[in-house]
C-alpha positions as CSV (number, residue, x, y, z in Angstrom):
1,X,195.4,58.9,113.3
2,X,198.7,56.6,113.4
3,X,196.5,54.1,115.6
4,X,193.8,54.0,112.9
5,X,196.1,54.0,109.9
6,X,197.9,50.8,111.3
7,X,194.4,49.4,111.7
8,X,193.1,49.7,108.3
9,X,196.9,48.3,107.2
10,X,196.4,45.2,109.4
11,X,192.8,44.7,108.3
12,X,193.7,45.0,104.6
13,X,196.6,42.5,105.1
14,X,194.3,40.1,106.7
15,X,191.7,40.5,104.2
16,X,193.6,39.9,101.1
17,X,196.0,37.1,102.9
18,X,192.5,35.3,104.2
19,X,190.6,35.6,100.6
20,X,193.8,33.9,98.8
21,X,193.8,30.9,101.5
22,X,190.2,30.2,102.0
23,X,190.3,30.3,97.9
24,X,193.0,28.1,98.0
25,X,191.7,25.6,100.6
26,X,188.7,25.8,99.5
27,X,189.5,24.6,95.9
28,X,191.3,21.9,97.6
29,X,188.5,20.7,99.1
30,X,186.4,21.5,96.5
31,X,188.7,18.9,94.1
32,X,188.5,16.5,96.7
33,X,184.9,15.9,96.7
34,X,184.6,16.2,93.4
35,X,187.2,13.2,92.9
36,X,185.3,11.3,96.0
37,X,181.8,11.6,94.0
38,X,183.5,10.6,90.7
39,X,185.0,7.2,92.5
40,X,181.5,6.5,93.8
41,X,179.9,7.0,90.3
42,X,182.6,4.9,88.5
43,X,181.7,2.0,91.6
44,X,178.2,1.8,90.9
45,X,178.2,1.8,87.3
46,X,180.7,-0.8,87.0
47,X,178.5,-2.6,89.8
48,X,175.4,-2.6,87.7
49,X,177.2,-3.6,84.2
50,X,178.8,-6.4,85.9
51,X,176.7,-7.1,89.0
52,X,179.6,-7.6,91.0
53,X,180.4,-6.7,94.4
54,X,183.7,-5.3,94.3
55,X,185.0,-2.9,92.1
56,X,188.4,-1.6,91.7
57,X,189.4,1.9,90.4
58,X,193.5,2.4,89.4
59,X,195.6,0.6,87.9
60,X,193.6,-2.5,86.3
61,X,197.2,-3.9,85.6
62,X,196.9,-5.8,88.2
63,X,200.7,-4.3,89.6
64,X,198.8,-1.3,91.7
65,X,195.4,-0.7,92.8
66,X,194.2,2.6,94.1
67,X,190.9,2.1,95.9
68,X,188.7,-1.2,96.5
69,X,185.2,-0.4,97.4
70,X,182.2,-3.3,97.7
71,X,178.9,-2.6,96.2
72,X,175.4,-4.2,97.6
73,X,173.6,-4.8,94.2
74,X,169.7,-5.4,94.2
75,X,167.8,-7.0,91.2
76,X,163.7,-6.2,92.3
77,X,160.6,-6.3,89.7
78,X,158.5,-3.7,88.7
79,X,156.4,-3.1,91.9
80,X,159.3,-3.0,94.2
81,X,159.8,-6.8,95.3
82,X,163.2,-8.0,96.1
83,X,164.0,-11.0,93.8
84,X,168.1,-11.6,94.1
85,X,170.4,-9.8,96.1
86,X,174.6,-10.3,96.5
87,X,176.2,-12.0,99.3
88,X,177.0,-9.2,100.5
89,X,173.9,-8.1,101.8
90,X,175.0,-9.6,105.4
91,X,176.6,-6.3,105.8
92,X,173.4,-3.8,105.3
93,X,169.9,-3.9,107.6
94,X,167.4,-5.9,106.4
95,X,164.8,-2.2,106.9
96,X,168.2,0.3,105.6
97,X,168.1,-2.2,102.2
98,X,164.2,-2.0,102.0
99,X,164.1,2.0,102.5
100,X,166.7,2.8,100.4
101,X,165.5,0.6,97.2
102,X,162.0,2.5,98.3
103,X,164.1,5.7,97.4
104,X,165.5,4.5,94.5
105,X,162.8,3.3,93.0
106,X,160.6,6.7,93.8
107,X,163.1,8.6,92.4
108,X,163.1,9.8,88.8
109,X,167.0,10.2,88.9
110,X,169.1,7.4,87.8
111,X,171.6,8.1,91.0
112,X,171.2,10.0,94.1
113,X,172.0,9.7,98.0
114,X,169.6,8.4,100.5
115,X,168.1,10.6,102.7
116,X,168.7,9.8,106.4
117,X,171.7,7.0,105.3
118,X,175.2,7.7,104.1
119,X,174.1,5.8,101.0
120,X,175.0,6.3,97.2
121,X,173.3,4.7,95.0
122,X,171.8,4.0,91.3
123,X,169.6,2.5,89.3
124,X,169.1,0.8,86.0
125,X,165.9,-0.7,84.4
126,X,166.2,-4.3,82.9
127,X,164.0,-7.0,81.5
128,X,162.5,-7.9,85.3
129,X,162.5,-4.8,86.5
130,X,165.2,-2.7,88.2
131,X,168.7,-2.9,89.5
132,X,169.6,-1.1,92.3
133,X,173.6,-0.6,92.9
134,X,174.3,0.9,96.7
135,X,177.3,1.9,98.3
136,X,178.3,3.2,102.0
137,X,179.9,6.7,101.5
138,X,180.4,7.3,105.3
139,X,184.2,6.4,105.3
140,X,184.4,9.4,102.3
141,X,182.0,11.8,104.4
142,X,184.0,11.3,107.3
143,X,187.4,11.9,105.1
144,X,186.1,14.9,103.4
145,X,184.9,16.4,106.9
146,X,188.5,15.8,108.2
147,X,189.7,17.5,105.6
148,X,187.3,20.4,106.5
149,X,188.1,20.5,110.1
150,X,192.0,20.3,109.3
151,X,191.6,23.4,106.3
152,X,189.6,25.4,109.3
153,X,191.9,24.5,111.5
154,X,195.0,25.4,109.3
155,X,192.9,28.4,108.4
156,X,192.4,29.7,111.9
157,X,196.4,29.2,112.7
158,X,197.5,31.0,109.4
159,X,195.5,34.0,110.3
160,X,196.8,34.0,113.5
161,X,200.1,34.4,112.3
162,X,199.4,36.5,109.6
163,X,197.9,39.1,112.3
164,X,201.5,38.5,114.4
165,X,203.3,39.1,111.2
166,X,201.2,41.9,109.8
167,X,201.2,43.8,113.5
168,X,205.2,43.9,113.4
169,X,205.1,44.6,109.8
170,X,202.6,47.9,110.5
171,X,204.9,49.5,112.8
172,X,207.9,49.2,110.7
173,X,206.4,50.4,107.8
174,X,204.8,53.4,109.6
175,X,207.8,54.4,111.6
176,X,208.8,57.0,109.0
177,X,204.8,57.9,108.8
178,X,205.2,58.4,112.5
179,X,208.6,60.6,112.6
180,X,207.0,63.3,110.0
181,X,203.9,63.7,112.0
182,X,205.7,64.1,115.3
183,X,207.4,66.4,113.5
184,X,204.8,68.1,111.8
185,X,203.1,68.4,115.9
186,X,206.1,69.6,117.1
187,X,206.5,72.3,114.4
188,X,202.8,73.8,114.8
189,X,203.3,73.4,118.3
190,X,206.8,75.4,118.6
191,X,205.8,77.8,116.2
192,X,202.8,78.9,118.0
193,X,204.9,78.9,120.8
194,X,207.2,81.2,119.5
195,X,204.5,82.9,117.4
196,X,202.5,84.2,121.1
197,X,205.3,86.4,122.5
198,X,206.1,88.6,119.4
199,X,202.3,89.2,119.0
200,X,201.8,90.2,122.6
201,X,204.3,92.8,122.4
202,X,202.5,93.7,118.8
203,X,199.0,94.3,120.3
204,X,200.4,96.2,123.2
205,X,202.6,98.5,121.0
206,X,199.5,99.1,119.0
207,X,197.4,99.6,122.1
208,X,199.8,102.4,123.2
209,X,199.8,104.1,119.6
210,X,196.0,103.9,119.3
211,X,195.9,105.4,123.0
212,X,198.0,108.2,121.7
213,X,195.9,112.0,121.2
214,X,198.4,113.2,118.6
215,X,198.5,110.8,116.6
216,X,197.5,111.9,112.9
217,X,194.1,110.0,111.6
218,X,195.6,108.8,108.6
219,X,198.3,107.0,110.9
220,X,195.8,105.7,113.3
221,X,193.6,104.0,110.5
222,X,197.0,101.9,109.8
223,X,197.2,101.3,113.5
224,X,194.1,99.9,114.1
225,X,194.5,97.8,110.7
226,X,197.6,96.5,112.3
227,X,195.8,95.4,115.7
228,X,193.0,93.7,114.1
229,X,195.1,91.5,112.1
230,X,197.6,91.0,115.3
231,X,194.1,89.9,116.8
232,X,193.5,87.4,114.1
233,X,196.4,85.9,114.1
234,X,196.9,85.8,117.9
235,X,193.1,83.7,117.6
236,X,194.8,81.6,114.6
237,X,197.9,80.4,116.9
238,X,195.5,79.9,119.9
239,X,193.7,77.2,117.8
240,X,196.6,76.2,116.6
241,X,198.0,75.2,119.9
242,X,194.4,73.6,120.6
243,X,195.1,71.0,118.3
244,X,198.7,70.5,118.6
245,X,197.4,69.5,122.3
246,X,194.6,67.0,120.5
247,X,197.0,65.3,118.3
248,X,199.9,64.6,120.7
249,X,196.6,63.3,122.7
250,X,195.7,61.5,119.8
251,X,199.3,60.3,118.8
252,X,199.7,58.9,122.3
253,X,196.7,57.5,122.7
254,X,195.5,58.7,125.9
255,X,193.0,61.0,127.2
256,X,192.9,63.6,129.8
257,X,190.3,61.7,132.3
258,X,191.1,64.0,134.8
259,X,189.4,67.2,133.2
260,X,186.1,65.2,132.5
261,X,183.5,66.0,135.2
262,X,179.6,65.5,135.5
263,X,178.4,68.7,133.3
264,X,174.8,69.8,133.1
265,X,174.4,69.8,129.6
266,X,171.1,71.4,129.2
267,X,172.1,74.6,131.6
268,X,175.2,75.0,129.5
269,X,173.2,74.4,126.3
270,X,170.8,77.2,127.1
271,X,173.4,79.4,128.6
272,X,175.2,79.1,125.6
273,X,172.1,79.7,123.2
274,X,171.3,82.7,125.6
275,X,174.4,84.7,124.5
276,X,174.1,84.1,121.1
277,X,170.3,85.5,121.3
278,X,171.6,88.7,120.5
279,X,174.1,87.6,117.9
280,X,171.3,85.9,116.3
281,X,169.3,89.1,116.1
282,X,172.5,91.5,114.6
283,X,172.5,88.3,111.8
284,X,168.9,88.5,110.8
285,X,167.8,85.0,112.7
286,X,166.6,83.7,116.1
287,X,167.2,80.8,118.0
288,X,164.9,78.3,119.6
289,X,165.7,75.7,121.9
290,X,164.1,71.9,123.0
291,X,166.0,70.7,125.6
292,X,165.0,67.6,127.5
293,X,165.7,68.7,131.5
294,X,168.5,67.1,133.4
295,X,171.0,66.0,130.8
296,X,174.2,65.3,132.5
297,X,177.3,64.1,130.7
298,X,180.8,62.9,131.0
299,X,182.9,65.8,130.2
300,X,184.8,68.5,130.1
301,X,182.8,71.9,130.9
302,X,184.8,74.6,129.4
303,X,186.0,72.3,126.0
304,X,181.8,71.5,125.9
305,X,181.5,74.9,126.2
306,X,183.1,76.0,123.1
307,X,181.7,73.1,120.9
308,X,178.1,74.2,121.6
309,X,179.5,77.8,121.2
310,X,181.3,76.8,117.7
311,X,177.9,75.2,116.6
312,X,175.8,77.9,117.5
313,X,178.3,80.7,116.0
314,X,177.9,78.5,112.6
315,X,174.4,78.5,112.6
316,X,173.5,81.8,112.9
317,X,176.3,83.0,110.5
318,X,174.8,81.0,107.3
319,X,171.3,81.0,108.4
320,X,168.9,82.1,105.7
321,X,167.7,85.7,106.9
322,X,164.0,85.8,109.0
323,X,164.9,82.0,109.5
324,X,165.1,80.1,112.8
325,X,167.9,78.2,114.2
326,X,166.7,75.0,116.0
327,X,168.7,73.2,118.7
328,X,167.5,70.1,120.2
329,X,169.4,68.4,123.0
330,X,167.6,64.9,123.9
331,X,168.9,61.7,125.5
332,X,169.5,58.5,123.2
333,X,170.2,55.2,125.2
334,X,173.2,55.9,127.2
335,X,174.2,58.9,125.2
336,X,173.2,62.8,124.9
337,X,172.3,63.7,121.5
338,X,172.5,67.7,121.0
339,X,171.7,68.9,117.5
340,X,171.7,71.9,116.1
341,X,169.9,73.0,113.2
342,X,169.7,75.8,110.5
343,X,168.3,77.1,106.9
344,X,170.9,77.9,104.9
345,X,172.5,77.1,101.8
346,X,172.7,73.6,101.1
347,X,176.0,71.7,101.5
348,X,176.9,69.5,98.5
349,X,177.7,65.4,99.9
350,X,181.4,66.0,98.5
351,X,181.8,68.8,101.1
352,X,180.5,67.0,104.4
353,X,182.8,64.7,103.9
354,X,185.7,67.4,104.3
355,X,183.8,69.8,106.6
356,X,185.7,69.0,109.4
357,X,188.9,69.3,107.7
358,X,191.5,72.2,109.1
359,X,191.2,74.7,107.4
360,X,188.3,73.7,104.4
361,X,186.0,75.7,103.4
362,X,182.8,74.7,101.2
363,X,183.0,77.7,99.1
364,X,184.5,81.1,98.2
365,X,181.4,82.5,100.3
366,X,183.0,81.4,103.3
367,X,185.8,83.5,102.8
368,X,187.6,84.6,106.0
369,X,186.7,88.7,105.1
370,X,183.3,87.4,105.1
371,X,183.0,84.8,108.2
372,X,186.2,86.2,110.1
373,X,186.8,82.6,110.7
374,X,189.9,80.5,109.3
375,X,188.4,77.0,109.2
376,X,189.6,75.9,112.1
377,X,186.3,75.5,114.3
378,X,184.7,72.5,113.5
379,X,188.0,70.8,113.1
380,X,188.4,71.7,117.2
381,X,185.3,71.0,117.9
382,X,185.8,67.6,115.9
383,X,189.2,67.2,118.4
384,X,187.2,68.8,121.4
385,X,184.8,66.4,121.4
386,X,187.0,63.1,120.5
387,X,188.9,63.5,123.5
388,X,185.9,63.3,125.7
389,X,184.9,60.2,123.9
390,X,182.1,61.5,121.9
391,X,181.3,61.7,118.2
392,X,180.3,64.8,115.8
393,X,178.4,64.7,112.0
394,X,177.0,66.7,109.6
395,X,174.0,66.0,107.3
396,X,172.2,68.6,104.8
397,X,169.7,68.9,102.8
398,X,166.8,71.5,101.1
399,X,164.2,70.1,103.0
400,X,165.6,69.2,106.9
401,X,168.4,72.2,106.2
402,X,172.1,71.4,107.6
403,X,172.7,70.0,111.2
404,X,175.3,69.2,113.2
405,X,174.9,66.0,115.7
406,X,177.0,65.8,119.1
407,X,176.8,62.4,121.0
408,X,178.5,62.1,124.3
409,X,178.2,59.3,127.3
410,X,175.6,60.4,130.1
411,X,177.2,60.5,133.8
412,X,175.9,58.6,135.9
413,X,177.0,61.1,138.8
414,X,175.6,63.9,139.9
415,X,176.7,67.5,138.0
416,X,178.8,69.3,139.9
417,X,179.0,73.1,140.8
418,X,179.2,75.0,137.6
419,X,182.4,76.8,138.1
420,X,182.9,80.4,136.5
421,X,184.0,79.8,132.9
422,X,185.8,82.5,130.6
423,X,183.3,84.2,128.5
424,X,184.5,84.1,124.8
425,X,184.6,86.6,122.6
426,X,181.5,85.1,120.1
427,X,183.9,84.3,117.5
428,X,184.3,80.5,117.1
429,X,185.7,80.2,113.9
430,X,183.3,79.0,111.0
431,X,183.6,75.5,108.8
């Protein structure tokens, strides 16, 4: 999360530091050109009033003068033949003159640019004919295009240190971010810590009372009571310890490599989808599976385990009652795609965006009395299946119904042994 966090701070910083400059240079080059074009334009109007071939724009003082530019000027009749020329002409092809006044003249503008010559020029009609002012603008096309190349240049090296300077900025700003969350880990993970010895001796105190002939009903209602809860919570600090694991995983930035193994997804899949047959049948729904043969993936068998589990438990808790859950395990490029499917009540957009949350719930029908969940299963199963580099969503909707979507990398080895895995008690807590 920290890692992420100082990601989006750095790309922010960039963005609004880049907009500001390339508005700024921009405009600068912007205003430049603009001021280039209005020199040429002042040039070849003063070049057709006067029919000179110089023109100087500044100070007309005669103390300063801020650019000198010569001008070709071209008197031709009606039907395009050259009748006077400047002296100037020595400077400009005999076939670049012809072509451009061929332009000029086919034009309906008064000024334009040639195409195929760095050429400005414009027109004027007269008593003969027309006049035909040019001018060679490659000297300001090659300025402005320096300018260009030295913005993008100056561009490229700002950003560069602005992604220095915004890097050593992130992790001072998000040192104190940094202490409360390792604080906040250490905490949860202490606590649960602490939390699993008390409860152990509470569920085998409880286990000797309820194992106890004589004693009164009325006192082994309150007993059992008091181990059911013990069981609860002993389940709550179990997950809680889960992801205290995942986010000192995801606080260092490393993964456990050495746990991920070649797994054959579709035997676990329909192992998995086998024990909940009969869960299925006590909640009023059945399962049916599509699973494309030989799906092996990168990971780790008994975390994968207890994501399909999780998935599978939610489905057939808040499928619709004579309805059919649907899971679907097919391979997509170089990833495994397992979805699972279900009828149920439809889960508004604001709520997928939170369903992996710890601890959220998308309703007060989801109440822990109801689900015997706390909200804490597809937030491990969102952890779970991070760690082995895969991803997890959620869509809904009345017609498809609400499915959940696991991608993770295909191995390219073969899968190994299955080894005996701890069967769970069928309650992976709900969303």
């Amino acid at each position: 999360m920290l890692k992420r966090l100082r990601r989006k701070f750095i790309a922010i910083t960039m963005l609004l530091v880049g907009l500001v400059l390339a508005a700024v240079l921009g405009s600068s080059l912007f205003s430049s050109a603009l001021t280039q074009r209005g020199i040429v334009t002042e040039i070849l109007e003063r070049a057709l009033s006067n029919g000179v071939v110089a023109a100087t724009i500044g100070d007309t003082t005669g103390e300063q003068s801020a650019e000198l530019m010569l001008a070709v000027v071209v008197d031709v009749t009606a039907d395009g033949t050259i009748i006077d020329r400047t002296s100037f002409v020595a400077n400009v092809p005999e076939q670049t003159l012809v072509d451009v006044v061929r332009q000029a003249l086919s034009s309906r503008a008064d000024s334009g640019r040639a195409d195929g010559y760095a050429i400005a020029w414009m027109k004027t009609e007269t008593t003969w004919g027309w006049r035909v002012a040019l001018v060679d603008t490659y000297l300001r096309g090659a300025t402005l295009r320096a300018q260009a190349l030295s913005s993008l240049m100056l561009f490229s090296i700002s950003m560069g240190a602005i992604f220095v300077i915004a890097y050593v900025l992130s992790g001072w700003a998000l040192r104190p971010v940094q202490a409360a969350w390792e604080q906040q880990r250490r905490f949860v993970s202490d606590a649960s810590h602490e939390l699993k010895t008390p409860l152990a001796v509470i569920l085998a105190n409880t286990q000797i009372l309820e194992s106890d002939e004589g004693l009164p009903q009325d006192a082994r209602r309150w007993v059992a009571s008091t181990s059911d809860e013990a069981t609860h919570m002993k389940e709550l600090v179990d997950d809680l310890l889960t992801l205290a694991r995942a986010d000192e995983q995801e606080a260092t930035g490393q993964r456990d490599a050495s746990s991920l193994a070649s797994v054959d997804l579709t035997s676990l899949t329909s192992g998995c989808a086998l024990e909940f047959d009969a869960v299925a049948f006590e909640r009023g729904c059945s399962i049916a599976c599509e699973l494309a043969d030989g799906v092996t993936v990168a990971a780790d068998p008994e975390r994968l385990r207890r994501v399909v589990r999780t998935l599978l438990d939610n489905a057939t808790k808040y499928a619709q009652e004579g309805t059919e859950v649907r899971v679907l395990l097919a391979r997509d490029g170089r990833r495994a795609r397992l979805a699972v499917t279900n009828r149920g009540e439809v889960i508004a957009p604001e709520a997928l965006a939170h369903l992996f949350d710890r601890f959220y719930r998308t309703d007060d029908a989801r109440e822990r009395q109801a689900t015997g969940g706390f909200g804490l299963g597809l937030a491990i199963a969102k952890s779970l299946v991070e760690a082995m580099g895969g991803t997890i969503g959620a869509t809904s909707g009345a017609a498809e119904g609400t499915t959940f979507t696991v991608t993770l990398p295909l191995s390219t080895r073969p899968p190994e042994p299955p080894r005996a895995l701890p069967r769970g008690d069928g309650d992976a807590a709900g969303a």
